[in-house]
Every structure is written in C-alpha cells, then in structure tokens.
C-alpha positions in Angstrom: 160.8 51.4 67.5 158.0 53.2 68.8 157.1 52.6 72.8 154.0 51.8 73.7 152.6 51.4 77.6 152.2 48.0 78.9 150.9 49.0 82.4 150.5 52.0 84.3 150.7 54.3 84.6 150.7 53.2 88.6 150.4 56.6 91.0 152.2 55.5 93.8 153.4 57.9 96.8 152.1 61.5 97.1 154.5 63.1 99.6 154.4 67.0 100.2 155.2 68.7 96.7 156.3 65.5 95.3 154.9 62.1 93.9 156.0 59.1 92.2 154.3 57.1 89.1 155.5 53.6 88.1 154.8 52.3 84.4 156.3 49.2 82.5 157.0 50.2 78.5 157.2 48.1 75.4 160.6 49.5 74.5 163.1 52.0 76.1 162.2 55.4 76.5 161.8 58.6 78.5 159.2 58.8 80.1 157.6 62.2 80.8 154.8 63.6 82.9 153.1 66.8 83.0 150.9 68.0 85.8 148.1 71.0 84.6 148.9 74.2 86.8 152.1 72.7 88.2 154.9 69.9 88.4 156.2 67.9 86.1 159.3 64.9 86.2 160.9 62.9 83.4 162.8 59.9 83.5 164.7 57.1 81.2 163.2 53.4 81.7 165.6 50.9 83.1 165.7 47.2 81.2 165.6 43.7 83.4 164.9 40.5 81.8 164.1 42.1 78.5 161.5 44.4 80.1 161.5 48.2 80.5 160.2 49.8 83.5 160.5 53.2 84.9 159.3 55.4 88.2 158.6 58.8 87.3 159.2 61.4 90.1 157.1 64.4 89.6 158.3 67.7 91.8 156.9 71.0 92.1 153.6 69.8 93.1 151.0 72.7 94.8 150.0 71.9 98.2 146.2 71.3 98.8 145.4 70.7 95.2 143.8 68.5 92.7 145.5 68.8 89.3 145.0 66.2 85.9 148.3 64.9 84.6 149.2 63.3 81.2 152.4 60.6 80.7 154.5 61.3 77.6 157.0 58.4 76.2 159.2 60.1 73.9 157.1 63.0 73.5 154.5 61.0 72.5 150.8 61.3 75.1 149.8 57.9 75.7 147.9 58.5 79.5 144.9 59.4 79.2 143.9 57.3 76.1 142.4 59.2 73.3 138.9 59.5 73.9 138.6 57.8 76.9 135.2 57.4 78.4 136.8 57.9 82.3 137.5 60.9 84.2 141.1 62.2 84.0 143.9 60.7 86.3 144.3 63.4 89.1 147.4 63.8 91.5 146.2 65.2 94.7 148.5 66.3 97.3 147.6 67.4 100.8 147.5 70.8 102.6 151.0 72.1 103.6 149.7 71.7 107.1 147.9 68.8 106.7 147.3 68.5 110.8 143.5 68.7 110.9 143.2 67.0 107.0 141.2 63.8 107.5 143.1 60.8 106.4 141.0 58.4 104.4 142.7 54.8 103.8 141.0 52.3 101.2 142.6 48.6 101.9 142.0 45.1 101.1 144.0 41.7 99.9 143.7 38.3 98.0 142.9 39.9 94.4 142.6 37.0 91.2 142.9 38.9 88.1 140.5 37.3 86.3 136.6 36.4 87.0 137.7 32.5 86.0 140.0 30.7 88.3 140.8 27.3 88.6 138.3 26.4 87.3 135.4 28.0 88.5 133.8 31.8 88.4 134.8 34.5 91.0 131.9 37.0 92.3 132.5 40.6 91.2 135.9 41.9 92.1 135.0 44.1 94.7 138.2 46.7 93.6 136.1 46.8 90.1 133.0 48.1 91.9 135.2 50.6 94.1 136.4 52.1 91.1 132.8 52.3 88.8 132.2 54.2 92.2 134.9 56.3 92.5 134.4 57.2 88.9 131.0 59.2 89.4 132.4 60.8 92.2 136.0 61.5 91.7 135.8 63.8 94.7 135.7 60.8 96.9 139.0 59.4 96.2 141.1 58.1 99.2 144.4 58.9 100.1 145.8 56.1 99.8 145.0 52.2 98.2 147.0 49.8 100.7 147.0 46.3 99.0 147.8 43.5 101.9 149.0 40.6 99.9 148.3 38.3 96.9 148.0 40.8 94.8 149.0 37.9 91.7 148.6 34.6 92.2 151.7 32.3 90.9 151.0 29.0 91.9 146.9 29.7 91.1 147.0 31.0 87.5 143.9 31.8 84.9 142.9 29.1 81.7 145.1 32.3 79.8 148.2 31.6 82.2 148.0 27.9 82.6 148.1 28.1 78.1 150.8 29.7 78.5 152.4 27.9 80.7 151.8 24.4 78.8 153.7 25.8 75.1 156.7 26.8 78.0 156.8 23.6 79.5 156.7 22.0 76.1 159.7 24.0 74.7 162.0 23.3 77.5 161.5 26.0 80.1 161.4 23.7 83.8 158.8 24.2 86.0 155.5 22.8 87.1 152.7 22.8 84.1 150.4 25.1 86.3 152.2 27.2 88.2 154.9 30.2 87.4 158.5 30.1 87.2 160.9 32.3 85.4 161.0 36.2 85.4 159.2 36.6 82.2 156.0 34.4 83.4 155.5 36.9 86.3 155.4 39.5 84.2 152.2 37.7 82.4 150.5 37.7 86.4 150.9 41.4 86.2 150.0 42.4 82.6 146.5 39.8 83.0 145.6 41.7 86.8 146.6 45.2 86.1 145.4 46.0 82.8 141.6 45.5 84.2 140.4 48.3 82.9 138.3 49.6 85.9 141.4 48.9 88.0 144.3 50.1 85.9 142.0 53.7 85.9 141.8 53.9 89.8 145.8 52.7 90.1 146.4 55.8 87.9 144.7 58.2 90.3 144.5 56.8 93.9 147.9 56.7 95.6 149.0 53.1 96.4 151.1 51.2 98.5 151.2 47.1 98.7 153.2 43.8 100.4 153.0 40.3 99.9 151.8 37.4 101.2 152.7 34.1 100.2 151.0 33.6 96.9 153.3 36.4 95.0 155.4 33.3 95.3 153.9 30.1 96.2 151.4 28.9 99.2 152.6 28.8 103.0 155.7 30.2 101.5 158.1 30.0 105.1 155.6 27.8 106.4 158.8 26.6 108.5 162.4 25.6 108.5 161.4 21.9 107.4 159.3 23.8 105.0 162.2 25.3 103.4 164.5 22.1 103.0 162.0 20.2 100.9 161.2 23.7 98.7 165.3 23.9 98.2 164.9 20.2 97.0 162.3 21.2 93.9 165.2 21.5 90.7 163.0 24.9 89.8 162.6 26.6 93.0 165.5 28.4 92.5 165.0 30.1 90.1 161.3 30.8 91.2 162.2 32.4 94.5 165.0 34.7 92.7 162.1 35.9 89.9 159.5 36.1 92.4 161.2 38.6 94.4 163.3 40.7 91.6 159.6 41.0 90.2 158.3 41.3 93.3 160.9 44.8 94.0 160.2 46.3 90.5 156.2 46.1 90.3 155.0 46.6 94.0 158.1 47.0 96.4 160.0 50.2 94.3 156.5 52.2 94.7 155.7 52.1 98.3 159.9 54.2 98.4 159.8 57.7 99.0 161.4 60.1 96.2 164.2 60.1 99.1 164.3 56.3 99.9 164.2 55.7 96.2 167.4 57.8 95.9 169.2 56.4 99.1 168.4 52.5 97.5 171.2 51.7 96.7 170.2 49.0 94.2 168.0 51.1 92.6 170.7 53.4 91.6 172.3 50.5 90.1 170.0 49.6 88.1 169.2 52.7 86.4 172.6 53.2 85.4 173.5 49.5 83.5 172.2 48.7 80.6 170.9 45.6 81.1 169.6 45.3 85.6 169.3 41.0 84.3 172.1 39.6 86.3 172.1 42.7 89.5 168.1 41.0 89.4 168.8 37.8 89.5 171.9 38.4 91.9 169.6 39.9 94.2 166.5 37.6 93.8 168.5 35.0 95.3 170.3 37.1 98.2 167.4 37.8 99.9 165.8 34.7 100.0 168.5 33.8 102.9 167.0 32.3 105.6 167.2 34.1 108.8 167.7 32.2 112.2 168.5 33.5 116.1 172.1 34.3 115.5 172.2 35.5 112.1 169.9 38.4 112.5 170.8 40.7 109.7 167.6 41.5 107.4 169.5 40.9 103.6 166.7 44.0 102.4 164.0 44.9 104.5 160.7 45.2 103.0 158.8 46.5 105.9 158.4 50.2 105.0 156.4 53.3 107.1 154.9 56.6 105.8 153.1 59.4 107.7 150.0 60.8 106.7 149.1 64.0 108.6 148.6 62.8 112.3 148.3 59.2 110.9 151.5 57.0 110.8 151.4 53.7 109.0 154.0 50.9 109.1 153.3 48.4 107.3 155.1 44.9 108.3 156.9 42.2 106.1 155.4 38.8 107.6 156.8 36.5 104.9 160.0 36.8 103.8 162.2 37.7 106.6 160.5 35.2 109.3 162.7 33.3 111.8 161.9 29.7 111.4 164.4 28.7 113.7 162.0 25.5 116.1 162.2 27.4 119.5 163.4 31.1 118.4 160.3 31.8 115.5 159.6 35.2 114.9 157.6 36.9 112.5 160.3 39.5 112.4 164.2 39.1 113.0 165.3 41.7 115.9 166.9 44.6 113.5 163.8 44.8 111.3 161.8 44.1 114.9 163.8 47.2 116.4 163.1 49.0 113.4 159.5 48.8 114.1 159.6 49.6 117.8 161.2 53.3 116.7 158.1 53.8 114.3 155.8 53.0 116.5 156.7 55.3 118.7 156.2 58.8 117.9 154.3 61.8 118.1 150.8 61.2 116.0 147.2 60.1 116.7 146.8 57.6 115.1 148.8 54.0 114.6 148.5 51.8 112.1 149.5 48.5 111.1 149.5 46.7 108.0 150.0 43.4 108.3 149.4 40.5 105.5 148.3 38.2 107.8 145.8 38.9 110.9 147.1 39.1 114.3 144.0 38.4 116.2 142.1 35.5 114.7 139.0 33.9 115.7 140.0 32.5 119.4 139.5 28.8 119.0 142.5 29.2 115.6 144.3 31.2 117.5 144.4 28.2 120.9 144.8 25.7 117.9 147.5 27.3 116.1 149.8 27.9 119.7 149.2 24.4 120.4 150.5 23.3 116.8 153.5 25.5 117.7 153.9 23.7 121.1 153.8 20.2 119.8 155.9 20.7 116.5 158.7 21.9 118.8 158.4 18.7 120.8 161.9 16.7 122.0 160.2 14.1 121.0 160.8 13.2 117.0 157.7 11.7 116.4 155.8 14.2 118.2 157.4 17.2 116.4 157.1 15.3 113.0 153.5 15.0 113.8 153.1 18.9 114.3 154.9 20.0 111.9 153.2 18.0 109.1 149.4 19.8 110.6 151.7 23.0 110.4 151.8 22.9 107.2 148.5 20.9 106.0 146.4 23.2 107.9 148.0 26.5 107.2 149.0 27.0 110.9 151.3 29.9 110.4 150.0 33.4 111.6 150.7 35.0 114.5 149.5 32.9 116.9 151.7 30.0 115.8 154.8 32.0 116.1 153.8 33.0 119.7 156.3 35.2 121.0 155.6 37.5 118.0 152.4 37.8 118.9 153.1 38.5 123.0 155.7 40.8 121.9 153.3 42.9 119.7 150.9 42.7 122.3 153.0 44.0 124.9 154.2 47.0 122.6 150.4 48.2 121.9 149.7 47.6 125.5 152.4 50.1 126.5 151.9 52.6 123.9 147.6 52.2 125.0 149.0 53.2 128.6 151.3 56.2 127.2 154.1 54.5 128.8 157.4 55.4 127.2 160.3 53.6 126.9 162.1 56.8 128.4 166.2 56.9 128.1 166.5 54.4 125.0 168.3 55.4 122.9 166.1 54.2 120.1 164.0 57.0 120.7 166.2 59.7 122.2 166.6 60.4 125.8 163.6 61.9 127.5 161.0 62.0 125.1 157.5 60.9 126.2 154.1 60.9 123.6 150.7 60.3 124.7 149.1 57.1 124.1 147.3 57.0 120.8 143.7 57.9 120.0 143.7 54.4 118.2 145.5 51.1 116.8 144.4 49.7 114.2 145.9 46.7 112.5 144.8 45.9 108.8 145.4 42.7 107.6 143.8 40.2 104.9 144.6 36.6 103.6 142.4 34.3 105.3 139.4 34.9 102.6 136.5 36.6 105.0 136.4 40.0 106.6 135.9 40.8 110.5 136.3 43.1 112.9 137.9 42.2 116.7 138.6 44.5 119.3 140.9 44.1 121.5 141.4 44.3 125.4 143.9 45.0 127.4 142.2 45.9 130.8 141.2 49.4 132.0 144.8 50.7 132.0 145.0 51.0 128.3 142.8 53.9 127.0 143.9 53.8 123.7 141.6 51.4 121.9 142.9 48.7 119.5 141.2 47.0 116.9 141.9 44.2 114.1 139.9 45.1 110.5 141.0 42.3 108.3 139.1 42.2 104.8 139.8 39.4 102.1 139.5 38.5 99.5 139.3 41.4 97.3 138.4 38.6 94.1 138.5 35.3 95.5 136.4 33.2 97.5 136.7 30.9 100.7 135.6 26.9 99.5 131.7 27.0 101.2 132.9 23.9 103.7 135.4 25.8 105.3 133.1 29.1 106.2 130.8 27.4 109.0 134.7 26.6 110.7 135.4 30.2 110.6 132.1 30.7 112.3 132.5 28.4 115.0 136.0 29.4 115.9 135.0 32.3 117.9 131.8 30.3 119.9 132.7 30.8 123.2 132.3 26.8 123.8 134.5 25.7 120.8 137.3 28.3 122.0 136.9 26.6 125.5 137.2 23.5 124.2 140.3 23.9 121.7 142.1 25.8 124.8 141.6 23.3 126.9 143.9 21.1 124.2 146.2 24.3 123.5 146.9 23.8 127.8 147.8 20.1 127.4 150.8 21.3 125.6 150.5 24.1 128.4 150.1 26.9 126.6 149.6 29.9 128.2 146.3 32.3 128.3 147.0 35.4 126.2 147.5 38.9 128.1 144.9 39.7 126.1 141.3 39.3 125.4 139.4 39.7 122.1 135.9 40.0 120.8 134.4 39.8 117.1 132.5 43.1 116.7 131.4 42.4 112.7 131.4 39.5 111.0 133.0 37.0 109.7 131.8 38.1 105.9 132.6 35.6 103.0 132.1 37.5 99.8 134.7 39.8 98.1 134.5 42.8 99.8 136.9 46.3 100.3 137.4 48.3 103.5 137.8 51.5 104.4 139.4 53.8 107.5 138.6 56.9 107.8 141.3 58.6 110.5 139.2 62.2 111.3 141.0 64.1 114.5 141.2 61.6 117.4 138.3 59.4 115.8 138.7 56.1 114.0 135.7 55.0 111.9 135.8 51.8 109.9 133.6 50.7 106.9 133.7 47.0 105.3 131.6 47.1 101.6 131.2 43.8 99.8 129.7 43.5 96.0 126.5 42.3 94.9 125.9 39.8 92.1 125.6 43.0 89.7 128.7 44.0 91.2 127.7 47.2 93.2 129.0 47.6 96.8 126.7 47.6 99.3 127.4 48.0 103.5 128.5 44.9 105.8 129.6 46.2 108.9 130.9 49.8 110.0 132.5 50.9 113.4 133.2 54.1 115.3 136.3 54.3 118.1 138.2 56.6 119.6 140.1 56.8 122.9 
C-alpha cells in the first residue's frame, strides 16, 4: 500500500551539520530527505500501536546556511505539497562559530487545537498569527520554537474528539465519555492540533523543542501523594497514564534528543529494531509513572533535557512527572535529576535559561497563599492536613511555591551563579573551575492562562539579573471571573494581607523579592527572547480579533 504523511514533517533539533525531522506515516516506509546544496538522511519508520512513526537525521549540513529540503516516502515527494501556496520548508543551521550569532527563542504554552472548545469559541491562536507572519518574512524565523506544556489537551477535547469518543465508549473501549484514554485516542489529539495548516507549515521550518504540563495527561496531574491514591483507584487510569506517556515520548519527547542522545537511548534503539514497539510502549508507559519519594530517588527516564545555543544554554526542567510528593520531603525534582540540573547550570555561557512548565515566581499574594496551603496540608493534625490537602487540589495550589524547598533551592542556585560564586572542588563540575556570573537568567514558563513579566531581586550582591517571562495560553483563555484575582494578587495590600495568613502557619519570608514589570495580559499571546551578546531583550505579542499580533509588553536587561 502506498504511504501517505499523517503529520510532519516536524523539524526538530538543528545541531552543527546535523538536524532531526519527526513525521508519523500511514503505512511503513522509508522515509527520505533531501537538503538543496547539501545533506540529506534516510530512515525506516518504526510501528507502535498500529502507527508508523519515524525521525529522520539529516547530516552533512553547511554551516551558516539556509537551504529548502523535500521528505521522500518511498521515493515518492510528499513535503512540500504540490502547489503549495507557502514558502518552502528551510533548514537553517548556524555559523560554525556561532559565538557572536544572536540567539532568537520563540516560546509559549496552553495550545487547544481547535477554535471550539468545550463548548465555547477560542480568540485567534496566537501560533496561527506567528506563522501568517513568518510566512511574508521567512527571514525572520527564530532559532528555536520552545512549547511549555499543554500542547493537546486529553481530558478537554473538541465536539470532533468528544464524537469520537462517544462511538468508543459505546463499543466497549473503558474510559470517561469526554476525555482520552487508550493509545490510539491520543493519536486523534495530535492529528486534530498539528495538522493546522498555518502551524504544521511553521513546525516544518522552525526548529522545535517541547514538555508537558499536566493536561498531556489529565489536570493537576501529581497534584500530591493523596492525589495519586484516588487516580490509581479509577479502573482506566492505568491504561491512560501508560498511553499518555508512550505518546507522550514518540510525538514531543523523541525530538527535543540530540542525533547523539537519540543514538545513546537506549529504548529508542529498541524500538527501531522490533517489528511491532506495542508491548516495549506499553511496558515503558507504565515504568515511568513510578512514583518517586525521599529514599527512592532514582528518576525511571528523565525528561528534563538541555541544549546550547551559541553562548546561550537552555535546560529545560520536567515539573510533572518526576515530582516528590512525599508530605514533608516535596520536591519538584528528585535529587539525581536535581544534581543533573546543578551541572548544567553551571558552565561557561552568557546566558541561562530555564524552561519551566509552570512559573516559579507568581503573583506574590499566590505565591504566600500557596506556601501556606503547603504548611497546613502537612499538618500532625488529621483534620487539618485533610483540610489542606482538599484546597491543594481544588484550587490548583501546586507550583513552585507550594513545594517550597524547590523554590528556596532554585533561588539559592541563581543567587550564587548572579554573584559568580562557584561551587569550587565539586566534583560535579571538576576541580577548580570558576565562570563568571551570567549576563542574564531567564526562566520561561506558561500554564496559568495570562502572560507577565517579574523581575527578580536578590540584593546588590547579585549582578546578574533574573527575570520570569511566562506567556499562556497560546489558544485558550482564562474564565473572565478569575482575571481580576490574578490582578489583585500582586497589590501590595492583598500580598500583605495573605502573608500575614501564610505566617500563622509560620511561613517564612522569601530570600527574595519580586516585582511585576508587564502585565498580567489575558488574551492568547506568543513571546519572544532575543539573547544578542550580553543583552537579554524580551517581547510578549498577543492577537487581535482578526488575528494579527500586535505588542503587549517588551523589556531590555543585561548585567
């Protein structure tokens, strides 16, 4: 039978003279791809679930160039479309010494698919109007896309989905009516989002890297340990967790791997070499939902993952899956992944940055409100601790703040690398060596459904300055009674007030201070950060109702 693309092809990472492309196929089939001047790579798909997927790696690249490519399967061109009315899919790779090359980062999170959801109509997908953009100037492309969670939504699905769903339910297949369960209902999520046209142009030409947030499986997903218990409970759950992260791997994790991380995984290099990946999926699916706690702190896979970008160096940080819900010992990250971190943030670059699904500095009077929810729910007291764990989870009290000695500890780390202090002699990151403190830090984050800017203070010892962009949703929307909270929740009287609860449960004062710069912006919007010698500059665009970006905020730091 003849193989036709189902999506992609997805451009992925550009590194040096290489790059990788992700696509998902009708049938099996080699896939092939051809680069005009140089480079080309070819590939057999691999099969899971009854779908064929495959993740091209193209070598021989030129350095500094800009060259259109074309994906073959079996011989056959099927990327670009005949006659297509956009402009051809480039791969651009950097300059060999790529020191002084300006790095230009497009991010954002919280993406629906469709414009109807739920029930009602989404404003213009902001990702939509990037790309119309981007598409009379194909000069301008970024370096890199970084998508910061919710990229499908499985327990919020389309009018298409939920149909779908219902003729499921009604032949057998488990599950709740609304929401998705199996392998093969995830792939749907993916096929409806990514075959936007607008979108599935600009994935083909703009480099991209993504993580999750809790919706690629199901809200407040590791809200908490007590959490957990009563999802384990649910007869389908099971099988949702295992789909949701073999998915999960295969159409977002595989790309953000390096040609040489792709080849050192090892499961990757069993599953191009069985016929049939199903059961080494499902296997794995359910491995690495383990839960972690203070003595088991092993990471089953890590999905925390860094690159380098000239003198930019990005890590971008699982905050879901590999949490420590253990009542007195949460962490956001378990200590090997944790450790991991520390060595990549310590290095010799200019600039730092951090992806990280959810926000580390929220608006202060959340960020008193959540550390006193974490206070109370750990309470000796049962009744007490049943009374903060159930506003834990019905208030969605689970970012940083509310796993507090995650948030001193990444405090502490960007308040030692803002001072060029060193942790000289470990071993971590060899004997001796010393780097100068950063011309910036910026962490990226989304999920909470409005975009802001804070910036951070540590006192005059830190020179380095750090800054929180978050910017979200990317096609969603925040309910309109909810958006005069946000607003309130940095007034310097409400954040008085709700610390002055947080200290009945005697929480301390950060080590840290924080002010809103920009913001907080409701609509759909997409940022941008530009990384230009030892200046940061940041840019937040939302969409009209005709769905054209237009400026929101924009800021300027360096150290």
């Amino acid at each position: 039978m003849t193989a036709h693309l189902l999506i992609g092809p997805v451009l992925r990472r550009v590194d040096g003279d290489r790059a990788t492309l992700w696509l998902e196929t009708s049938e099996a089939t080699q896939a092939r791809v051809e680069v005009d001047g140089a480079g080309s790579g070819s590939t057999h798909t691999f099969s899971a679930y009854g779908h064929h997927y495959a993740i091209v790696t193209v070598d021989g690249l030129a350095p500094g160039s800009a060259n259109p490519y074309r994906l073959f399967l079996d011989d056959r061109q099927v990327w670009p479309e005949e006659d297509s009315e956009y402009p051809p899919p480039v791969i651009r790779t950097r300059a060999a010494d790529d020191h002084d090359q300006p790095v230009n980062l497009l991010f954002g999170s919280c993406r629906k698919g469709t414009p109807e959801a739920s029930g009602r109509w989404l404003p213009p997908d902001a990702l939509d109007a990037y790309a119309r953009r981007l598409m009379a100037d194909p000069q301008a492309r970024p370096d890199l896309l970084m998508l910061l969670g919710d990229q499908v939504y499985a327990d919020e699905t389309s009018a298409r989905i939920r149909r779908f769903l219902k003729r499921r339910r009604r032949n057998g297949h488990d599950g709740p009516e609304t929401q998705v369960v199996s392998f093969d209902e995830y792939t749907k999520l993916y096929l409806e989002s990514w075959r936007d046209p607008e979108v599935r142009w600009l994935f083909s030409t703009v480099p991209s890297v993504m993580i999750f947030d809790d919706h690629e499986l199901i809200d407040d997903w590791n809200t908490s340990a007590s959490w957990r218990a009563d999802m384990a409970r649910e007869p389908w759950w099971r099988e949702r967790i295992a789909s949701g992260l073999a998915s999960y791997w295969i159409y977002q994790h595989l790309g953000n791997l390096s040609p040489d991380e792709l080849a050192a995984d090892p499961l990757f290099q069993k599953v191009k070499t069985v016929d049939d990946a199903t059961e080494l999926m499902r296997d794995f699916g359910r491995s690495v939902d383990e839960p972690e706690s203070a003595e088991n702190t092993d990471v089953p896979y890590q999905w925390s993952f860094s690159l380098d970008l000239g003198r930019t160096r990005l890590v971008v940080l699982d905050n879901r899956c590999n949490r420590v819900l253990t009542p007195g010992a949460r962490a956001m990250l378990p200590a090997a992944e944790w450790n991991w971190f520390l060595d990549r943030a310590h290095g010799d670059y200019d600039h730092l940055v951090v992806g990280s699904s959810l926000p580390w500095l929220m608006p202060p009077a959340i960020h008193y409100l959540e550390a006193w929810n974490e206070r109370i729910a750990e309470s000796p007291r049962a009744r007490t601790a049943a009374f903060g764990e159930r506003l834990r989870r019905a208030f969605d009290l689970e970012h940083w703040a509310s796993f507090g000695k995650s948030f001193a500890a990444l405090g502490e780390l960007f308040r030692r690398l803002g001072e060029g202090a060193q942790r000289t002699g470990d071993q971590r990151v060899g004997a001796g060596q010393a780097y100068p403190a950063p011309a910036s830090i910026s962490v990226l984050s989304g999920d909470v459904h409005h975009s802001y800017v804070a910036r951070a203070d540590f006192g005059p010892a830190v020179t380095t300055p750090v800054y929180q962009l978050t910017c979200s949703p990317i096609h969603n929307e925040v309910p309109l009674p909810l958006r005069p909270l946000m607003r309130v929740a940095w007034w310097p009287g409400v954040v008085q007030a709700v610390r002055g609860l947080a200290r009945t449960a005697h929480v301390h004062k950060p080590a840290l201070r924080w002010k809103k710069l920009a913001g907080p912006y409701f609509g759909n919007a997409v940022s941008t950060l530009e990384l230009s010698g030892r200046v940061a500059s940041a840019r937040i665009e939302g969409t009209t109702k005709e769905g054209e970006l237009f400026d929101v905020a924009a800021v300027s730091y360096h150290a």
